[in-house]
Backbone as JSON Lines, residues from 0, in Angstrom:
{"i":0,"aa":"X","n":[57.55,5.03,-66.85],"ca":[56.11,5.13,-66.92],"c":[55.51,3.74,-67.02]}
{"i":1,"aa":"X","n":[54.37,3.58,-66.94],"ca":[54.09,2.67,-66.63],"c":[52.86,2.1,-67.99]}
{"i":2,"aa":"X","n":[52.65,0.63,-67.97],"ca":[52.13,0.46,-69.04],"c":[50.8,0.45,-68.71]}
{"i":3,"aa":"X","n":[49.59,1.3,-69.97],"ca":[48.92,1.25,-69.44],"c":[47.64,-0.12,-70.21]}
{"i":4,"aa":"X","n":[47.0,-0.52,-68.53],"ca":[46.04,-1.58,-69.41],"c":[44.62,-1.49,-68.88]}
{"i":5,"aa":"X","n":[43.79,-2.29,-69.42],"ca":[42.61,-2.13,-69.64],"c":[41.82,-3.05,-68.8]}
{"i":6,"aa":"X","n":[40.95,-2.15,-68.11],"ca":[39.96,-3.39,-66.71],"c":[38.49,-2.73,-66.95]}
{"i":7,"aa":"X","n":[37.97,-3.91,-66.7],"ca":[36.08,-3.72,-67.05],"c":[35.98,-2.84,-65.49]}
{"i":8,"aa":"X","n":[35.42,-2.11,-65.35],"ca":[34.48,-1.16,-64.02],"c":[34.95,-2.17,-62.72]}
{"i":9,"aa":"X","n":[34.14,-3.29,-62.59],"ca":[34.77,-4.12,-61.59],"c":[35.64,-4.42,-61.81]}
{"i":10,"aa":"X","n":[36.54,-4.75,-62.09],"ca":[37.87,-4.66,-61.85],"c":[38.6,-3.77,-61.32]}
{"i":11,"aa":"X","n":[38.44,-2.6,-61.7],"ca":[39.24,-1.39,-61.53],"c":[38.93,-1.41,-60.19]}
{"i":12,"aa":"X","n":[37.32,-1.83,-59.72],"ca":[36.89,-1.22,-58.7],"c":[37.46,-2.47,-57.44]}
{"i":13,"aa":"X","n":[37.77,-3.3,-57.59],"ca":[38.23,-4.09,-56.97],"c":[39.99,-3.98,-56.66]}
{"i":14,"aa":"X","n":[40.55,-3.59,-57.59],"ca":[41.76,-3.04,-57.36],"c":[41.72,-2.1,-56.5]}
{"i":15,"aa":"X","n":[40.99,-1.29,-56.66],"ca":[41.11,-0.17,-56.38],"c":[40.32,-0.27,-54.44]}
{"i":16,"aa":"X","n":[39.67,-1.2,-54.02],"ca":[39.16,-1.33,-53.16],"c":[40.57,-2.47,-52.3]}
{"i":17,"aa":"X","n":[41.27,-3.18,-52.84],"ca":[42.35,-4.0,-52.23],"c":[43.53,-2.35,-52.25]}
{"i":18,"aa":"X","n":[43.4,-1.6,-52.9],"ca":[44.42,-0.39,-52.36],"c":[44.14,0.11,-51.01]}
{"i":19,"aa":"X","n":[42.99,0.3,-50.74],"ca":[42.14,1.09,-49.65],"c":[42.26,0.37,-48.36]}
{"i":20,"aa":"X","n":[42.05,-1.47,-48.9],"ca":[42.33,-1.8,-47.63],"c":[44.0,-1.8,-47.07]}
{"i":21,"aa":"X","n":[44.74,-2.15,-48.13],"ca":[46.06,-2.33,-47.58],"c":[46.92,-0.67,-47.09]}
{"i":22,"aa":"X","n":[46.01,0.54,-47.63],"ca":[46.74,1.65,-46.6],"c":[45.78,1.85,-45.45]}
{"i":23,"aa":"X","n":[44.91,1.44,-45.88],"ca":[43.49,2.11,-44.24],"c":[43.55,0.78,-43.52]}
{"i":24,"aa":"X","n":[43.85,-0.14,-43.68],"ca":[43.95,-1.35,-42.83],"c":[45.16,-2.05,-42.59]}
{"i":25,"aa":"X","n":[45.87,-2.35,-42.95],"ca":[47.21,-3.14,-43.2],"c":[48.39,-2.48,-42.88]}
{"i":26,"aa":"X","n":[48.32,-0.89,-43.38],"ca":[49.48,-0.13,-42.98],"c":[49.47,0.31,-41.09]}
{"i":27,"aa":"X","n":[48.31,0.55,-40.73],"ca":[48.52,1.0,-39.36],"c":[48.63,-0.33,-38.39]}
{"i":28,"aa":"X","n":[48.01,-1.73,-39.17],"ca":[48.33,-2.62,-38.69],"c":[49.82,-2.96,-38.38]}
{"i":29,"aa":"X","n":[50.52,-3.09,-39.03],"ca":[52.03,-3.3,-39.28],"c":[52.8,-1.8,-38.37]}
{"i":30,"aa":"X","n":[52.16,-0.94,-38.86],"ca":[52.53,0.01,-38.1],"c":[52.61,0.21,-36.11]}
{"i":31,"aa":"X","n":[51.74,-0.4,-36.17],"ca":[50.93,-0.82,-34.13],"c":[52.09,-1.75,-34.21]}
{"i":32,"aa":"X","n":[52.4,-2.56,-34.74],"ca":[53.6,-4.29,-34.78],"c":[54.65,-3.67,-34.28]}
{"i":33,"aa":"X","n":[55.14,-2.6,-35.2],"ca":[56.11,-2.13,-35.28],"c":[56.42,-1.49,-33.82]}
{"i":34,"aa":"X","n":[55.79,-0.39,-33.42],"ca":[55.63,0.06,-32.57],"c":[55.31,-0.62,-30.95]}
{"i":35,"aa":"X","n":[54.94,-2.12,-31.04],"ca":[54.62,-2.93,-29.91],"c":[56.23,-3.47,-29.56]}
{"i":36,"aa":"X","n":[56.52,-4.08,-30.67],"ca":[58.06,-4.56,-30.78],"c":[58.86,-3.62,-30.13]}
{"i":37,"aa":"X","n":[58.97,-2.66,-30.79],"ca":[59.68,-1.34,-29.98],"c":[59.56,-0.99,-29.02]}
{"i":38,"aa":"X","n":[58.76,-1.18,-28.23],"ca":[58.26,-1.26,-26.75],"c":[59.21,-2.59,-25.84]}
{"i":39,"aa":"X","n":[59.23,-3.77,-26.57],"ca":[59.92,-4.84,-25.91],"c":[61.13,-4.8,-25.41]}
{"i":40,"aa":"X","n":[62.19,-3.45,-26.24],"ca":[63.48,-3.18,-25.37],"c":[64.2,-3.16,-26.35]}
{"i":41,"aa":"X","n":[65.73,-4.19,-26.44],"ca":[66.69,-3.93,-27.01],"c":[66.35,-4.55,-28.64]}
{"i":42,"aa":"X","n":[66.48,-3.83,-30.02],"ca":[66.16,-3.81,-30.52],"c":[66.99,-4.49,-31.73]}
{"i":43,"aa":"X","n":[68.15,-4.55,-31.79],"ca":[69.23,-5.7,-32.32],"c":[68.67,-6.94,-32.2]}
{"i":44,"aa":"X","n":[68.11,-7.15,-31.08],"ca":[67.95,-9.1,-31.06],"c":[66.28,-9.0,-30.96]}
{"i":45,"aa":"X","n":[65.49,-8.3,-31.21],"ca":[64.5,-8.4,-31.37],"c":[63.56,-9.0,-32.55]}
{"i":46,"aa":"X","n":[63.77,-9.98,-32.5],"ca":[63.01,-10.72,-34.18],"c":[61.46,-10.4,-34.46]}
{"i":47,"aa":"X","n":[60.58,-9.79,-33.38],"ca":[59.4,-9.3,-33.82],"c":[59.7,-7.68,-34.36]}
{"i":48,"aa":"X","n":[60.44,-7.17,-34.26],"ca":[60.73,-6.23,-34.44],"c":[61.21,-6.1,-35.89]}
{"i":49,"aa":"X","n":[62.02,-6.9,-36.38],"ca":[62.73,-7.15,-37.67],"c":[61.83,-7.65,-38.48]}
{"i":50,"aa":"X","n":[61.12,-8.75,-38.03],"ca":[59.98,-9.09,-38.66],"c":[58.89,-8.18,-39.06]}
{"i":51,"aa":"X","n":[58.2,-7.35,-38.3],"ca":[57.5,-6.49,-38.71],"c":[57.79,-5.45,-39.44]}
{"i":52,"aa":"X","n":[59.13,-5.12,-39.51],"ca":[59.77,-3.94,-40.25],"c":[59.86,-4.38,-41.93]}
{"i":53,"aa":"X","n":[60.29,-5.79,-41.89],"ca":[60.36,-6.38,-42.91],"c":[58.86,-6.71,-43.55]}
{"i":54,"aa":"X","n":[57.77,-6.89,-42.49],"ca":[56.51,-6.93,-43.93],"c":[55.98,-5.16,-43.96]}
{"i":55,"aa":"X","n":[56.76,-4.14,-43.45],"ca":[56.46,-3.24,-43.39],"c":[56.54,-2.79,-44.59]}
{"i":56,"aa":"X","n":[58.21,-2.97,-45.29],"ca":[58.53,-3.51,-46.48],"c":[57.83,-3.88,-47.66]}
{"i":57,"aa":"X","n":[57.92,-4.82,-47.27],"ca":[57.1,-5.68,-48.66],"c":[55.71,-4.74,-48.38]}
{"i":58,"aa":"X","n":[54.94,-4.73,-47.88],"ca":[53.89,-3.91,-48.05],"c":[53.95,-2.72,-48.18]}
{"i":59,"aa":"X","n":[54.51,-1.66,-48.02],"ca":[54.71,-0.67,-48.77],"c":[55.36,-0.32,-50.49]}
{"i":60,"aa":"X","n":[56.06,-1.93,-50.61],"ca":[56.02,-2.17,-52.22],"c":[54.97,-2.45,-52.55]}
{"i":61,"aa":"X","n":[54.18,-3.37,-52.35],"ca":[52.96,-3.47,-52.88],"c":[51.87,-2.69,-53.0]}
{"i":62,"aa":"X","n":[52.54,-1.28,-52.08],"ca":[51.24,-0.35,-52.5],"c":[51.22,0.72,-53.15]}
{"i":63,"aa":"X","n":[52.86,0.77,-53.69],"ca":[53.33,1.47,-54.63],"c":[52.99,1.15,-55.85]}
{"i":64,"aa":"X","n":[53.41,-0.62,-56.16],"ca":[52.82,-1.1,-57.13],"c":[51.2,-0.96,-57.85]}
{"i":65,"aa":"X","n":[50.79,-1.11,-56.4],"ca":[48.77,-0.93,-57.02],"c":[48.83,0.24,-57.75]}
{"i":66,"aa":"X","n":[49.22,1.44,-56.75],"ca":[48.94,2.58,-57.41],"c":[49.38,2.93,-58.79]}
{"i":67,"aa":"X","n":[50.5,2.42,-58.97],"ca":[51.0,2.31,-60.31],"c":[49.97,1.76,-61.21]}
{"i":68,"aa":"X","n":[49.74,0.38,-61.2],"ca":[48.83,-0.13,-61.63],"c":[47.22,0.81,-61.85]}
{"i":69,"aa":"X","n":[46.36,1.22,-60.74],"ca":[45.34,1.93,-60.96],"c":[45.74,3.2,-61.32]}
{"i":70,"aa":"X","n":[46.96,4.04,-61.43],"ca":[47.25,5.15,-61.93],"c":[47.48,5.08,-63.41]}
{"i":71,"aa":"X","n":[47.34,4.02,-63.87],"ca":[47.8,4.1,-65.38],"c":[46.37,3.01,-66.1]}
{"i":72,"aa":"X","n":[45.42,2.48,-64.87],"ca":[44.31,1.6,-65.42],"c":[43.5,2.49,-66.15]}
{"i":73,"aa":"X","n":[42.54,2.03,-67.15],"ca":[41.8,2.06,-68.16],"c":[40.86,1.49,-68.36]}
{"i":74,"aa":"X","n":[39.01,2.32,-68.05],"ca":[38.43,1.47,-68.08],"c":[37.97,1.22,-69.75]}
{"i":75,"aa":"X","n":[37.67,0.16,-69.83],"ca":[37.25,-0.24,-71.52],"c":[36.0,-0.14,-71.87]}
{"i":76,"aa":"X","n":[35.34,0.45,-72.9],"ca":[33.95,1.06,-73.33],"c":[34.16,-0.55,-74.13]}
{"i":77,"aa":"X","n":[33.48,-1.06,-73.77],"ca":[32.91,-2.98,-74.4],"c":[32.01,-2.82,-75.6]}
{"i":78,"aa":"X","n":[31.1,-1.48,-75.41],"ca":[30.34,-1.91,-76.59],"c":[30.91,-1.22,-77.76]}
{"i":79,"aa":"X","n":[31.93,-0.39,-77.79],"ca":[33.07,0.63,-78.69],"c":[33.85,-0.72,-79.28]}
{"i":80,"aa":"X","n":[33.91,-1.91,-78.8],"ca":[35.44,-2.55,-79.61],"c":[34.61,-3.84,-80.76]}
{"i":81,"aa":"X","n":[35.24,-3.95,-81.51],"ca":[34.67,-4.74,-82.58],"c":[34.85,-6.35,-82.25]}
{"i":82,"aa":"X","n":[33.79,-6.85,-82.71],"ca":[33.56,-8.5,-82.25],"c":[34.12,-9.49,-83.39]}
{"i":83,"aa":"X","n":[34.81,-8.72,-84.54],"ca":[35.14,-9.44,-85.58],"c":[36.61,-10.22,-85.19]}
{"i":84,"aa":"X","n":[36.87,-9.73,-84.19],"ca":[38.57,-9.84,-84.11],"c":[38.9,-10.34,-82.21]}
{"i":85,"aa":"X","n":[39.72,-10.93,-81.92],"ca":[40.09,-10.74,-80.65],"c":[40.69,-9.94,-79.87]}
{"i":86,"aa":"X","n":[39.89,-8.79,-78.99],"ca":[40.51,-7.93,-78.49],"c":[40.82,-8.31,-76.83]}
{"i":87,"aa":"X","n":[41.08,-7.15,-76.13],"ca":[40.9,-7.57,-74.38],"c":[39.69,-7.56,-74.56]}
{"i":88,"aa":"X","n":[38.96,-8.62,-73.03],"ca":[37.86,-8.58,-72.49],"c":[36.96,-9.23,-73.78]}
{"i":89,"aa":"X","n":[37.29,-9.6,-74.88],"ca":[36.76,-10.67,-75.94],"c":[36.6,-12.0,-75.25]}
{"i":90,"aa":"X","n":[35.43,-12.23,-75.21],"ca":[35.23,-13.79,-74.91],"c":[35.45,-14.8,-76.41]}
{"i":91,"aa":"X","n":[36.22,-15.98,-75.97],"ca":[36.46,-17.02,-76.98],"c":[36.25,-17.57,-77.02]}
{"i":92,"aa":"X","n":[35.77,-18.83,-78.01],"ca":[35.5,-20.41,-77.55],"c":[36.72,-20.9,-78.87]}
{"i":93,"aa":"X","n":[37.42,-21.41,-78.49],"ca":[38.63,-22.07,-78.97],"c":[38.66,-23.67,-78.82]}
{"i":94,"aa":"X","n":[39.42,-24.47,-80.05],"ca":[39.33,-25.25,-80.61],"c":[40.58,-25.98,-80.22]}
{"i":95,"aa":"X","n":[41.27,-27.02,-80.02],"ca":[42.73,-27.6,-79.53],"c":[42.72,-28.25,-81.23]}
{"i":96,"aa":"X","n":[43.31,-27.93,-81.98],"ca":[43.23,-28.54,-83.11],"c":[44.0,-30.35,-82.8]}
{"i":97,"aa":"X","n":[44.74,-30.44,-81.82],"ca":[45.38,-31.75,-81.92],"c":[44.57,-32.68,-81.17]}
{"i":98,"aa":"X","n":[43.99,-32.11,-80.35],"ca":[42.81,-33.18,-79.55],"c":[41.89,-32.89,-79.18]}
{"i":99,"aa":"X","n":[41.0,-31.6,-79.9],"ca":[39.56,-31.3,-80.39],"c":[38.68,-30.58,-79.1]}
{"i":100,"aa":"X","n":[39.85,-30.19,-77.91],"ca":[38.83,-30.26,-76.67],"c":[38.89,-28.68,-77.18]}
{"i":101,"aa":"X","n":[37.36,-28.26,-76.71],"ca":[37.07,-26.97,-76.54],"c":[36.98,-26.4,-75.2]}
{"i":102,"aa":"X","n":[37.27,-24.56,-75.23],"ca":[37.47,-24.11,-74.64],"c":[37.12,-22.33,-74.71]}
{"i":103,"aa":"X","n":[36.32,-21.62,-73.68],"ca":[35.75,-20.43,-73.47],"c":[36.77,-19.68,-72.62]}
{"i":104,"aa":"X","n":[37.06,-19.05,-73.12],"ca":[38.26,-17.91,-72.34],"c":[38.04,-16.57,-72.6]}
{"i":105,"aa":"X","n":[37.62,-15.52,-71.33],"ca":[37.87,-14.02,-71.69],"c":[38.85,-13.43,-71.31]}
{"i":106,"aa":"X","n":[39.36,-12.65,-72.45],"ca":[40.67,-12.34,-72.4],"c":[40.67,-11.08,-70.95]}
{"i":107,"aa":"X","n":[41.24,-10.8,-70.1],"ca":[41.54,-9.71,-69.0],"c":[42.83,-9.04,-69.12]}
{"i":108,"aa":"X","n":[42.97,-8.04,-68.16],"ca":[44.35,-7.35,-67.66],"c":[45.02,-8.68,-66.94]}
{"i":109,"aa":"X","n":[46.5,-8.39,-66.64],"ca":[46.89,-9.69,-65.53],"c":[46.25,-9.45,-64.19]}
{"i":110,"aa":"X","n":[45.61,-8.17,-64.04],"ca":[45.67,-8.77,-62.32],"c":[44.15,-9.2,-61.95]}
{"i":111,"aa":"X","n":[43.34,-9.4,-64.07],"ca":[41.91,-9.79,-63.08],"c":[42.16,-11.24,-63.87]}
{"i":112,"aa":"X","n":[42.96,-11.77,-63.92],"ca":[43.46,-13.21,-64.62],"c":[42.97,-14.59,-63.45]}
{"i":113,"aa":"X","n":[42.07,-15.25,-63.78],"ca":[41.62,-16.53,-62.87],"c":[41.4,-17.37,-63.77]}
{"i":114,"aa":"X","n":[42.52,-18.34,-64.01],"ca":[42.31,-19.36,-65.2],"c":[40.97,-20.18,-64.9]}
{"i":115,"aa":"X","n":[40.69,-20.57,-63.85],"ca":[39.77,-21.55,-63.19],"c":[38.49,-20.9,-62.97]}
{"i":116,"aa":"X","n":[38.27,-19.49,-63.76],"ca":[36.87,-19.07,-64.1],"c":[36.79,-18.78,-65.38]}
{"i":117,"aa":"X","n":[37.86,-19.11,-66.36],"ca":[37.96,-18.84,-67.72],"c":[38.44,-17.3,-67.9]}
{"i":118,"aa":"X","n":[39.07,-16.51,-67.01],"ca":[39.64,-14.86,-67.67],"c":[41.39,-15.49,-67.41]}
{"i":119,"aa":"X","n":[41.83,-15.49,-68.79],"ca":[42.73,-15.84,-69.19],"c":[43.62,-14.12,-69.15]}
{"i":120,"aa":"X","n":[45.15,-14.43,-68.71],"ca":[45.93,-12.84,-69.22],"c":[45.81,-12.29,-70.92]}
{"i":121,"aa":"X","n":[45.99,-11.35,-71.32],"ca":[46.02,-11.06,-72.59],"c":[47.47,-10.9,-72.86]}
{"i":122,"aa":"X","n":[48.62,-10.66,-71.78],"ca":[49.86,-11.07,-71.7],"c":[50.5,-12.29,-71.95]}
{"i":123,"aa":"X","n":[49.22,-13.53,-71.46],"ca":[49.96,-15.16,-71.48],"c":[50.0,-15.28,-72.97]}
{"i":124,"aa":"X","n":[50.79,-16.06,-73.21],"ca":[51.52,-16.69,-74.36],"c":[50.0,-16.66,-75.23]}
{"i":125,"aa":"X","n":[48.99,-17.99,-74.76],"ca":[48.02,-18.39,-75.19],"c":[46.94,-16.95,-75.75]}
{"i":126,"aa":"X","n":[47.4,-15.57,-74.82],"ca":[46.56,-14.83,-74.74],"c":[46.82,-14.11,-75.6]}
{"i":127,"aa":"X","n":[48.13,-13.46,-75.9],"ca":[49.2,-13.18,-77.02],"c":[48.83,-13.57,-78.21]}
{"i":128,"aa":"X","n":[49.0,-14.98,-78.48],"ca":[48.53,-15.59,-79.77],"c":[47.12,-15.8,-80.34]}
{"i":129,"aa":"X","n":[46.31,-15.45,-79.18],"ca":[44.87,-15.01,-79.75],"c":[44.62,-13.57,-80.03]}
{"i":130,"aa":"X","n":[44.89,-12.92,-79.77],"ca":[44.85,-11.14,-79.82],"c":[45.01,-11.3,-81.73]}
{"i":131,"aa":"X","n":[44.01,-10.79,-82.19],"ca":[43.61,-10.06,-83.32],"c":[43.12,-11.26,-84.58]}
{"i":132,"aa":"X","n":[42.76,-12.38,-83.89],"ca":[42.72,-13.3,-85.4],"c":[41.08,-13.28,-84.92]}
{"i":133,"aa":"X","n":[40.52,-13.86,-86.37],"ca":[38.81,-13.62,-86.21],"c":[38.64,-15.34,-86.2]}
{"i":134,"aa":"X","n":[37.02,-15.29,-86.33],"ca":[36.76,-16.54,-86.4],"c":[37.16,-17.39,-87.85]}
{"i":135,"aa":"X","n":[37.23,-18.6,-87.52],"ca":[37.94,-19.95,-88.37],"c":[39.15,-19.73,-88.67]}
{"i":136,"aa":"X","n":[40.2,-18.62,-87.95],"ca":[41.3,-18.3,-87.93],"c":[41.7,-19.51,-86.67]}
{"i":137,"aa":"X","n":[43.66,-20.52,-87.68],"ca":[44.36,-21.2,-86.15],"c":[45.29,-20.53,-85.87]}
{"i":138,"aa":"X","n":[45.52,-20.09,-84.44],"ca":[46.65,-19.67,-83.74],"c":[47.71,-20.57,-83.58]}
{"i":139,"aa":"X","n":[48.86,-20.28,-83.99],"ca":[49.96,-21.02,-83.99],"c":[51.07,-20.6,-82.45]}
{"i":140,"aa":"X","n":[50.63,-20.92,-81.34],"ca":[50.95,-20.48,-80.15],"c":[52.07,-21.37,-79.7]}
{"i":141,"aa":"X","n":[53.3,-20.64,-79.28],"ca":[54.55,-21.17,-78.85],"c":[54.2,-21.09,-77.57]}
{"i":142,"aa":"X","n":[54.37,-22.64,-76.77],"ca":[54.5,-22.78,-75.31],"c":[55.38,-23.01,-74.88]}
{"i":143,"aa":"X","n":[55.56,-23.75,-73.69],"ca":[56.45,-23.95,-73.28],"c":[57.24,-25.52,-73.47]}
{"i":144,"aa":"X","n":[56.0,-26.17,-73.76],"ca":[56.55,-27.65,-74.14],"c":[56.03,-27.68,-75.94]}
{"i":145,"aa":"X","n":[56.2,-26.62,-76.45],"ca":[55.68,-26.72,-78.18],"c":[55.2,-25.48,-78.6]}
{"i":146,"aa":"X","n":[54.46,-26.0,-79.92],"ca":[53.51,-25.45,-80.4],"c":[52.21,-25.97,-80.56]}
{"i":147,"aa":"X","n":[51.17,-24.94,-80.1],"ca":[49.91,-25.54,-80.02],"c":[49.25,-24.77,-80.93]}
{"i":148,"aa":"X","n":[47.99,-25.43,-81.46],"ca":[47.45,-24.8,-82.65],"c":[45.98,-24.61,-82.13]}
{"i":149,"aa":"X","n":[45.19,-23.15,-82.02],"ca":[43.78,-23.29,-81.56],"c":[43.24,-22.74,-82.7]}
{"i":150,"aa":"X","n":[41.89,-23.41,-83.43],"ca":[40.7,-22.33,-83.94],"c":[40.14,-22.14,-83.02]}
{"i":151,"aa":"X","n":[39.51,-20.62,-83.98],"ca":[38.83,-19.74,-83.15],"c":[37.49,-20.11,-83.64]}
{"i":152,"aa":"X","n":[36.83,-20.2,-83.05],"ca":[35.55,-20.96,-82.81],"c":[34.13,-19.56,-83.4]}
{"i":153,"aa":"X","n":[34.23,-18.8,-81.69],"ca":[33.4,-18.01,-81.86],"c":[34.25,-16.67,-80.9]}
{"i":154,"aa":"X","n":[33.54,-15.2,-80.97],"ca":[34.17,-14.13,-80.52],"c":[32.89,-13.81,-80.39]}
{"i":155,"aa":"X","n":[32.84,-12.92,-78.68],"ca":[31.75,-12.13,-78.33],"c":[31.97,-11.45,-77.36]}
{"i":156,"aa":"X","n":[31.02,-10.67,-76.6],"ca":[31.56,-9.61,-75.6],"c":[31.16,-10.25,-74.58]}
C-alpha cells in the first residue's frame, strides 16, 4: 500500500493533470512509434523499434506510479492545522544559527518540492528536522556534511 501524503488543491490538480496527459497523449504517442517501427520489417535489428518499446516501458511505469501517488493523495484542509508547530504546507522563516543567513521555506509533498521557489520536501532531512518544533525552537538537523542547527523564526500558513 502505498503511503499516503498530503497536496494543497493545486497540486493534486496538477498531478493529476500530468496523469491525463501522459495516458491521453504520450501513451498513443509511443504507441503510433511502436507501430511505425513495426511497419519497417525485420524486427530483431530494428533499433527504432526497441527503442520505442523501451520508452513504452518506462512510461507505463510512470503511470502506474502517478496513479499510485494520486490514489493515495490527500488534500489538506490549511485552515484545520495549527500554526503553533511545524506541520506540511507550514511556511517557515528559519535561522542558520552558524552564519545567521535566513531563510522562508514551505514545507510540501515530494512531488510539489521546488527548492528554488522555497517548497522544500517534508521528507528532506532539513524538512524532517523541522516537522513539529514551534517558534524559538533549534533544529538539530543531520546532513550530509554535519550537523546544522536552524531557529525557527516564524510559522504561518
Amino acid at each position: 500500500m502505498s503511503e499516503i501524503s498530503y497536496y494543497t488543491e493545486e497540486g493534486l490538480k496538477k498531478l493529476k493533470e500530468e496523469l491525463a496527459n501522459l495516458e491521453q497523449v504520450e501513451r498513443p504517442r509511443v504507441s503510433q512509434e511502436i507501430a511505425d517501427a513495426r511497419d519497417k520489417g525485420d524486427l530483431s535489428e530494428n533499433a527504432e523499434y526497441h527503442a520505442a518499446k523501451e520508452e513504452q516501458s518506462l512510461l507505463e511505469f510512470k503511470i502506474v506510479k502517478l496513479k499510485n501517488v494520486v490514489a493515495s493523495a490527500r488534500i489538506i484542509d490549511e485552515s484545520q492545522l495549527d500554526t503553533s508547530k511545524v506541520l506540511i504546507h507550514s511556511v517557515v522563516k528559519i535561522k542558520n544559527t552558524t552564519n545567521n543567513m535566513e531563510f522562508t521555506y514551505t514545507l510540501v509533498a515530494d512531488s510539489e518540492t521546488d527548492v528554488r521557489n522555497g517548497k522544500l520536501s517534508v521528507n528532506s532531512p532539513i524538512g524532517k528536522g523541522l516537522l513539529g518544533k514551534e517558534v524559538g525552537d533549534v533544529a538539530e538537523i543531520q546532513v550530509p556534511n554535519g550537523i546544522m542547527k536552524f531557529e525557527i523564526l516564524e510559522i504561518s500558513r
